[in-house]
C-alpha positions as a Markdown table, in Angstrom:
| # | Residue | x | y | z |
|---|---|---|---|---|
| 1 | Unk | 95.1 | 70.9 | -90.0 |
| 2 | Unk | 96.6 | 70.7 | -86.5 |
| 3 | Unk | 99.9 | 68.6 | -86.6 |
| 4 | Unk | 100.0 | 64.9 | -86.0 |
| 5 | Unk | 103.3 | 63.7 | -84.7 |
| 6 | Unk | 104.5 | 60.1 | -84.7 |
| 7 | Unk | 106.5 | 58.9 | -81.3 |
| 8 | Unk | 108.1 | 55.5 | -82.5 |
| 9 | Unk | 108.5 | 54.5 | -78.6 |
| 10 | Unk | 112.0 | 53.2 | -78.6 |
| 11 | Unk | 114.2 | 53.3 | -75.9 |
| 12 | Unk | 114.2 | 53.5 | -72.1 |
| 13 | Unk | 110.8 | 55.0 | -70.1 |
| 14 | Unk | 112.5 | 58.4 | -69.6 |
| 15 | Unk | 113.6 | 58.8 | -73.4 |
| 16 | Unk | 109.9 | 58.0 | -74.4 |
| 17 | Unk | 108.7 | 60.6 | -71.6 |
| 18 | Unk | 110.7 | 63.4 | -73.5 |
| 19 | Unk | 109.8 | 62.4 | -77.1 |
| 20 | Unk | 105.9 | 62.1 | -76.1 |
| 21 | Unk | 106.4 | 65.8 | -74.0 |
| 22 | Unk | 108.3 | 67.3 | -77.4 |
| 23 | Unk | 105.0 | 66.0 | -79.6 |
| 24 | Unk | 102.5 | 67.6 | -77.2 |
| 25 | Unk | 104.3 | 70.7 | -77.5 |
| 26 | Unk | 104.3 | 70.5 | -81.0 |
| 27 | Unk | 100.8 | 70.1 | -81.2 |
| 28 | Unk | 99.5 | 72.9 | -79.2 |
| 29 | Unk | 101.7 | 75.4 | -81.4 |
| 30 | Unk | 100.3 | 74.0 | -84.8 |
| 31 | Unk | 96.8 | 76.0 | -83.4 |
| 32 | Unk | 98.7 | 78.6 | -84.9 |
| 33 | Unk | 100.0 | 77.8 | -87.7 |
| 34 | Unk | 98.9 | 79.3 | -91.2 |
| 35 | Unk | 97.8 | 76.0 | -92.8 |
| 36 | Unk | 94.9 | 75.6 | -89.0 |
| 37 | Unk | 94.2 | 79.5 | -89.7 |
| 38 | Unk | 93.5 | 79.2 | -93.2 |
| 39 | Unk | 90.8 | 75.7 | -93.2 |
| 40 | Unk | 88.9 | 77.4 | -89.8 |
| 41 | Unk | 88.4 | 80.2 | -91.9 |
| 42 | Unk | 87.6 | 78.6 | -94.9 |
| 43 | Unk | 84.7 | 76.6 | -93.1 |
| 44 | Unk | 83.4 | 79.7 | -91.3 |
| 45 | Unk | 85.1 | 78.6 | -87.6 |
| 46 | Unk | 87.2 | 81.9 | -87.1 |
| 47 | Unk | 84.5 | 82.9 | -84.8 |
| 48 | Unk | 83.7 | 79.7 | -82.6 |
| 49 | Unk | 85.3 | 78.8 | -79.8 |
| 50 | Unk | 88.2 | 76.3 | -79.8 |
| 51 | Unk | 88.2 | 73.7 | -77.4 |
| 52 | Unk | 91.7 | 72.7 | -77.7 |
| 53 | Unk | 92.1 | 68.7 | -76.6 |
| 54 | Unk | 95.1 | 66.5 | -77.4 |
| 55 | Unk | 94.1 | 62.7 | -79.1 |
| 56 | Unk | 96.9 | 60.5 | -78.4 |
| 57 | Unk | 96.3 | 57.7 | -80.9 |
| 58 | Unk | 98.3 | 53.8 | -81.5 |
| 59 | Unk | 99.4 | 53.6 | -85.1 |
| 60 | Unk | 97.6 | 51.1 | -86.8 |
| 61 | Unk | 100.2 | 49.5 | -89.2 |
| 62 | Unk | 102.1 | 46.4 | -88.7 |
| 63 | Unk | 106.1 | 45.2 | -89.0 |
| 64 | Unk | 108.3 | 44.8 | -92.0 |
| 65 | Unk | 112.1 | 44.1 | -91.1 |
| 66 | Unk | 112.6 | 47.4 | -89.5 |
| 67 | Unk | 109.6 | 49.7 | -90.6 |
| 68 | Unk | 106.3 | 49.6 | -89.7 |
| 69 | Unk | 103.5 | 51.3 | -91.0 |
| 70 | Unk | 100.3 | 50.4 | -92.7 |
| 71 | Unk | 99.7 | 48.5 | -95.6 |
| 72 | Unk | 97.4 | 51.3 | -97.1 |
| 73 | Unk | 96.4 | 54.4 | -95.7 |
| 74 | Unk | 93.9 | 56.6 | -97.0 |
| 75 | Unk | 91.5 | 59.9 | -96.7 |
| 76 | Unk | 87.8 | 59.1 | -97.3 |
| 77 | Unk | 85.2 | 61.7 | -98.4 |
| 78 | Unk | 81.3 | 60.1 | -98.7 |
| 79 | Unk | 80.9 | 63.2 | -101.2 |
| 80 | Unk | 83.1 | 63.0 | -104.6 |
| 81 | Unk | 84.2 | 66.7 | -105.4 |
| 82 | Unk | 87.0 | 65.3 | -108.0 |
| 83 | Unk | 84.5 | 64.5 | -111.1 |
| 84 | Unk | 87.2 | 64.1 | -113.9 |
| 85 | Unk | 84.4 | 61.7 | -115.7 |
| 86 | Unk | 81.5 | 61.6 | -116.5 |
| 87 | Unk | 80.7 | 58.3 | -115.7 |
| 88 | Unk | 81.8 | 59.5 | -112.0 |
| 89 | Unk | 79.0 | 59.7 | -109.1 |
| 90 | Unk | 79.6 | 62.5 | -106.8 |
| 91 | Unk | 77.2 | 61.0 | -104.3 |
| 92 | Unk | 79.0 | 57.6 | -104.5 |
| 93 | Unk | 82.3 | 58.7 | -102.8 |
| 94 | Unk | 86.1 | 58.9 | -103.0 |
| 95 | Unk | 89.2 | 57.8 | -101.7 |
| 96 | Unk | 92.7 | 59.0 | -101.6 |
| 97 | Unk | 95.0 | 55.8 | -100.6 |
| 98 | Unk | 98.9 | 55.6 | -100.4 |
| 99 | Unk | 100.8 | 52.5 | -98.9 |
| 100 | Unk | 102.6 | 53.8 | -95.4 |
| 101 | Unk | 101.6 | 56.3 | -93.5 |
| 102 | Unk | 98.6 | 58.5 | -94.2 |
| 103 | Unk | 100.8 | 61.5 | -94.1 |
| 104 | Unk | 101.2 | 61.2 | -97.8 |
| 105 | Unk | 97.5 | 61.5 | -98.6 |
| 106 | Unk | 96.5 | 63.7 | -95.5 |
| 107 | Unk | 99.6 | 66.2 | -96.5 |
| 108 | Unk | 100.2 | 66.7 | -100.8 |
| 109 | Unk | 103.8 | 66.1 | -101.2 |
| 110 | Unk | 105.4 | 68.5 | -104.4 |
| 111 | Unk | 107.8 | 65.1 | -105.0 |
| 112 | Unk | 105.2 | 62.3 | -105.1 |
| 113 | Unk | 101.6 | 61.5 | -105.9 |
| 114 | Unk | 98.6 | 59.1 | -104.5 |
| 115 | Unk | 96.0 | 57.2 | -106.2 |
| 116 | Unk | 92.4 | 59.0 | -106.2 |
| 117 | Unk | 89.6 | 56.4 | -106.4 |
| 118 | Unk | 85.8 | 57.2 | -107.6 |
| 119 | Unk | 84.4 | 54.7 | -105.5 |
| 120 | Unk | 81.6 | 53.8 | -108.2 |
| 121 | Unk | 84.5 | 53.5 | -111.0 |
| 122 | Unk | 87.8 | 52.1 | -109.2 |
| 123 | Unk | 89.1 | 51.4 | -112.0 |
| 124 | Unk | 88.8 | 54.6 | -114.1 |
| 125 | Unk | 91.7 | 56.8 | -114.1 |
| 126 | Unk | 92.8 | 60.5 | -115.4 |
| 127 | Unk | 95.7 | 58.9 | -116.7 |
| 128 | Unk | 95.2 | 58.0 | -120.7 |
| 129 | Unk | 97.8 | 55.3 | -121.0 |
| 130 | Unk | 100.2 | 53.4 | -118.4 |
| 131 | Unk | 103.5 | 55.4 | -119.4 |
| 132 | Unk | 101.3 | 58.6 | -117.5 |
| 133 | Unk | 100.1 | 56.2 | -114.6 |
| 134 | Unk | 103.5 | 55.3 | -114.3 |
| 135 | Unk | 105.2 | 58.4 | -114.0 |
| 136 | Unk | 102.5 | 59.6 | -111.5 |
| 137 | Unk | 102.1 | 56.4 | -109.5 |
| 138 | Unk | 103.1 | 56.9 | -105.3 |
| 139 | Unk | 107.3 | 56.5 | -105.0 |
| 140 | Unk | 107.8 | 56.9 | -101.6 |
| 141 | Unk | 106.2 | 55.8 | -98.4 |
| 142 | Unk | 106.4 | 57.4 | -95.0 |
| 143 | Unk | 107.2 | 54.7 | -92.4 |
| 144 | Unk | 108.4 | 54.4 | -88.8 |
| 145 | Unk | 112.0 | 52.9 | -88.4 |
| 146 | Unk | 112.2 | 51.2 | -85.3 |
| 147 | Unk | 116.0 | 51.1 | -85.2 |
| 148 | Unk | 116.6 | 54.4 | -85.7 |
| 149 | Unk | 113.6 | 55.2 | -83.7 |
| 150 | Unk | 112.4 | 58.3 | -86.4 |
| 151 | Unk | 109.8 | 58.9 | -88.9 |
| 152 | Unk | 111.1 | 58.8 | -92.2 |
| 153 | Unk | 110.5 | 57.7 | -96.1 |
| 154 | Unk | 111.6 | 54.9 | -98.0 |
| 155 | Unk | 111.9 | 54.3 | -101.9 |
| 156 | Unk | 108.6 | 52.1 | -102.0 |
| 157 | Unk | 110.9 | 49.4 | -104.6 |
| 158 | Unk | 114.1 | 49.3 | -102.0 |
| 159 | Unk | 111.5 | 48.9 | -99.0 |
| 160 | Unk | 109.8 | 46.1 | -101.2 |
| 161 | Unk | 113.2 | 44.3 | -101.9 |
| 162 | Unk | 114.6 | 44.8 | -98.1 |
| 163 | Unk | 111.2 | 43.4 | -96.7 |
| 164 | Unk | 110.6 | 39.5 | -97.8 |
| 165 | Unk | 107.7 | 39.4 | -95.7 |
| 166 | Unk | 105.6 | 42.1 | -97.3 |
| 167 | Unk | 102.7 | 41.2 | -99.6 |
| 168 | Unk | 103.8 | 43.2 | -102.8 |
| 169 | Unk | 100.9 | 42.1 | -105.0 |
| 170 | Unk | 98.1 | 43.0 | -103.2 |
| 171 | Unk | 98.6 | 46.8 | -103.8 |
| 172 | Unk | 101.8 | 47.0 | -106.3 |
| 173 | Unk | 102.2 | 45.4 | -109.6 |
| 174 | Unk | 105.2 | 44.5 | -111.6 |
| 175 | Unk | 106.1 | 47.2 | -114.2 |
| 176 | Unk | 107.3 | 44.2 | -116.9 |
| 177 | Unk | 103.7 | 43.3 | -117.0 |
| 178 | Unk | 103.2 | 46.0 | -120.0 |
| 179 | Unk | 104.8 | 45.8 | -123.2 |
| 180 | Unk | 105.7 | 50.0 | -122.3 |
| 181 | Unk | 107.9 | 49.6 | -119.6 |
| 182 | Unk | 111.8 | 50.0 | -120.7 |
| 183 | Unk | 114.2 | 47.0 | -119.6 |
| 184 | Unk | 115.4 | 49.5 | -116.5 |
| 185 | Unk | 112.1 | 48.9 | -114.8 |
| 186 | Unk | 112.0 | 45.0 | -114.8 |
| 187 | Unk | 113.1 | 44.8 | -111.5 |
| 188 | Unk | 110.5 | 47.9 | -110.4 |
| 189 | Unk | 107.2 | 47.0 | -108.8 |
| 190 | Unk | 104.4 | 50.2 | -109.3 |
| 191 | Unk | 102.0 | 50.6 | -106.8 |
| 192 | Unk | 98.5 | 50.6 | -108.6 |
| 193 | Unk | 96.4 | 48.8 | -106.1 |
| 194 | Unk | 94.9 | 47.0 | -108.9 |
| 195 | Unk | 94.4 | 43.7 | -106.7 |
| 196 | Unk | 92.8 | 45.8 | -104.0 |
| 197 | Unk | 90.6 | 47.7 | -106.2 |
| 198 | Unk | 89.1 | 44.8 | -108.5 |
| 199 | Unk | 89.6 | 41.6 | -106.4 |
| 200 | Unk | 88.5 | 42.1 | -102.9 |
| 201 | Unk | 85.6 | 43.9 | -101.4 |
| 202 | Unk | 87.1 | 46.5 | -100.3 |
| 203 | Unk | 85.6 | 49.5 | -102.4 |
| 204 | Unk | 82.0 | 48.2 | -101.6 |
| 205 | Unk | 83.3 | 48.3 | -97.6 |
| 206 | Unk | 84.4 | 51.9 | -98.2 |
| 207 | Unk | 81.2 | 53.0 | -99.7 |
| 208 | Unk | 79.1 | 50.9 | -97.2 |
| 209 | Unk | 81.1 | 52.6 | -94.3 |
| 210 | Unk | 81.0 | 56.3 | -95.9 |
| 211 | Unk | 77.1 | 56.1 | -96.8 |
| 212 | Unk | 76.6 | 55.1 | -93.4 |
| 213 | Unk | 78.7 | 57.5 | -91.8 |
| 214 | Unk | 76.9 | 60.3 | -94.0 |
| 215 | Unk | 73.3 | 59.7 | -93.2 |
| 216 | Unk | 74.6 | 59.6 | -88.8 |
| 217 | Unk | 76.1 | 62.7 | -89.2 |
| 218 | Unk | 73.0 | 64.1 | -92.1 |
| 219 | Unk | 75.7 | 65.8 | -93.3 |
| 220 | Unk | 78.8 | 64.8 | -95.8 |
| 221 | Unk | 81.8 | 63.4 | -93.9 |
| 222 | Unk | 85.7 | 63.4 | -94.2 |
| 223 | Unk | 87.2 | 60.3 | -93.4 |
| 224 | Unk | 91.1 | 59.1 | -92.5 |
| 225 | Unk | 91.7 | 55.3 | -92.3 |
| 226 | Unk | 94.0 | 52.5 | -93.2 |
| 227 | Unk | 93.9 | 49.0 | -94.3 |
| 228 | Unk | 95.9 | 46.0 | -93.0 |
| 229 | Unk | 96.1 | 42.9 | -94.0 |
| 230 | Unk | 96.5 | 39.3 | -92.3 |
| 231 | Unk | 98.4 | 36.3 | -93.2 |
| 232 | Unk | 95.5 | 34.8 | -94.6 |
| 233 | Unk | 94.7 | 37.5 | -97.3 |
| 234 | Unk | 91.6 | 39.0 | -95.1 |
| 235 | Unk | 91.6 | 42.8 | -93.8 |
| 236 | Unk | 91.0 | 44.8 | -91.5 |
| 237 | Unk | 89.6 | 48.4 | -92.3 |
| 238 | Unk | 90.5 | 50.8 | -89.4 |
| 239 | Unk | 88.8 | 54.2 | -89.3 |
| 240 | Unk | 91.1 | 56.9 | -87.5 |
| 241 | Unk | 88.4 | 59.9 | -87.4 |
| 242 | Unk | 85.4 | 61.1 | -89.1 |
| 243 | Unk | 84.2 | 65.2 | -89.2 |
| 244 | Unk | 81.8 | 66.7 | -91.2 |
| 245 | Unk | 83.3 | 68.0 | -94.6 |
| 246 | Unk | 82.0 | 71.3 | -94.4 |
| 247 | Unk | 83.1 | 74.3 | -96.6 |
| 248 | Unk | 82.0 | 77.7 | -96.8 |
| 249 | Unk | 82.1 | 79.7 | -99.9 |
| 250 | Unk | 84.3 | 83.1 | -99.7 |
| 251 | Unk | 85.5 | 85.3 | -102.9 |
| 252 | Unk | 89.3 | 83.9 | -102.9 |
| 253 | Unk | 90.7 | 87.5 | -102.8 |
| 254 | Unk | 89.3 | 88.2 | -99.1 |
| 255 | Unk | 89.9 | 84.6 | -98.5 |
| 256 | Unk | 93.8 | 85.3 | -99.2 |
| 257 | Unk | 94.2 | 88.7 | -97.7 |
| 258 | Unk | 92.3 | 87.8 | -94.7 |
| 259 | Unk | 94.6 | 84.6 | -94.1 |
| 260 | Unk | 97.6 | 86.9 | -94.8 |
| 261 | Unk | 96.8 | 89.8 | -92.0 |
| 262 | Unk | 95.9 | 86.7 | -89.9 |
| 263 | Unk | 99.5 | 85.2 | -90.2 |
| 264 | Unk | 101.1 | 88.1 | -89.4 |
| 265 | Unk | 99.0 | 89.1 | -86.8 |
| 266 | Unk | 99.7 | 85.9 | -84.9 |
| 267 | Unk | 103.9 | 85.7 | -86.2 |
| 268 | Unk | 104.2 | 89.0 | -84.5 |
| 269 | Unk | 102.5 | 87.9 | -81.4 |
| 270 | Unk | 103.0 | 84.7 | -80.3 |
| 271 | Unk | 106.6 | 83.5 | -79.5 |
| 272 | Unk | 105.8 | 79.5 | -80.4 |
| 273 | Unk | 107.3 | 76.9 | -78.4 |
């Protein structure tokens, strides 16, 4: 829960000097912040010892006009806690992808959703009909915007139309497709990941890579990664990190009040950079 920050890397040596100082700084005072506080505690770490250390990581994404970012970025967990079927495995793992930045399935967002995959039933949704997958299909994408040289999000259909180069129907699908759709969505693409899902091997990689990753650590594992593809329709799956998904069980009401005397212990402290 520590922040990640994104440094695009435009402009001259000593402008990229600042920006990369400003994200250190930022980092370091996230140790602080409620959201770290509240998943230490949660997994019993309140007492250990932190060894602070600072990651400093290359995007993996590639170039669209003026954005970059990945084609699909996801959170991995080799342990399925989201069992909406029954014809769901927990044991067979789930994903959580979005197209852009992982940001958007690292980080809920109040304004947008991501698709959850049961890796041993891609295709099985909680939706019950399209008009529901529609309205809570991923809108927005985070990107990096090497012109502006900032971190910002982009309307997934004006990215798609501003970017010729980008290869739409391996994770999208056009909304005309279904008899449902009004006329005012012809021209809208819906990001399903339908191609993704049931025409590539990707979920069997996933599953491969999160069963192996379980039985290293002998322990279930949380996963980030993203997924980009190359001219000639192959991928390239790139794993960011791997920890052991590790919760410990507390009654929610000293779970809460403990997190609140915690926050304000530390607000009226610490003076954060």
């Amino acid at each position: 829960k520590y922040e990640s920050v994104f440094c695009v890397n435009q402009g001259n040596p000593n402008e990229r000097l600042k920006a990369f100082l400003r994200a250190v700084l930022r980092v370091y005072a996230s140790t602080l912040s409620k959201e770290a506080l509240m998943y230490r505690f949660q997994r019993g770490l309140l007492d250990h010892d932190e060894q602070m250390a600072l990651l400093v990581q290359r995007v993996s994404g590639s170039v669209f006009g003026n954005l970059f970012f990945p084609l699909v970025s996801g959170v991995g967990l080799s342990h399925n806690p989201y069992s909406w079927s029954k014809k769901i495995d927990p044991e067979s793992g789930v994903i959580r992808i979005v197209c852009g930045l992982g940001t958007r399935a690292v980080d809920r967002h109040d304004d947008d959703y991501t698709r959850v995959v049961a890796l041993n039933a891609p295709q099985l949704t909680p939706e019950k009909n399209f008009d529901k997958f529609r309205q809570f299909a991923q809108k927005r994408i985070d990107v990096l915007d090497v012109d502006t040289n900032e971190f910002r999000f982009i309307n997934f259909n004006d990215m798609r139309k501003k970017a010729s180069d980008f290869p739409a129907e391996i994770i999208s699908s056009p909304a005309y497709e279904n008899t449902q759709v009004s006329l005012d969505y012809h021209d809208h693409w819906i990001l399903t990941f339908k191609k993704l899902l049931t025409e590539t091997t990707f979920v069997a990689n996933m599953q491969e890579m999160l069963t192996t990753l379980q039985k290293a650590y002998e322990y279930p594992v949380d996963t980030e990664f993203t997924v980009n593809f190359k001219n000639d329709e192959s991928y390239q799956i790139n794993l960011l990190q791997c920890r052991p998904d590790i919760i410990e069980k507390y009654p929610f009401n000293l779970f809460d009040n403990l997190i609140r005397y915690l926050w304000a212990t530390v607000r009226e402290s610490f003076t954060l950079p």
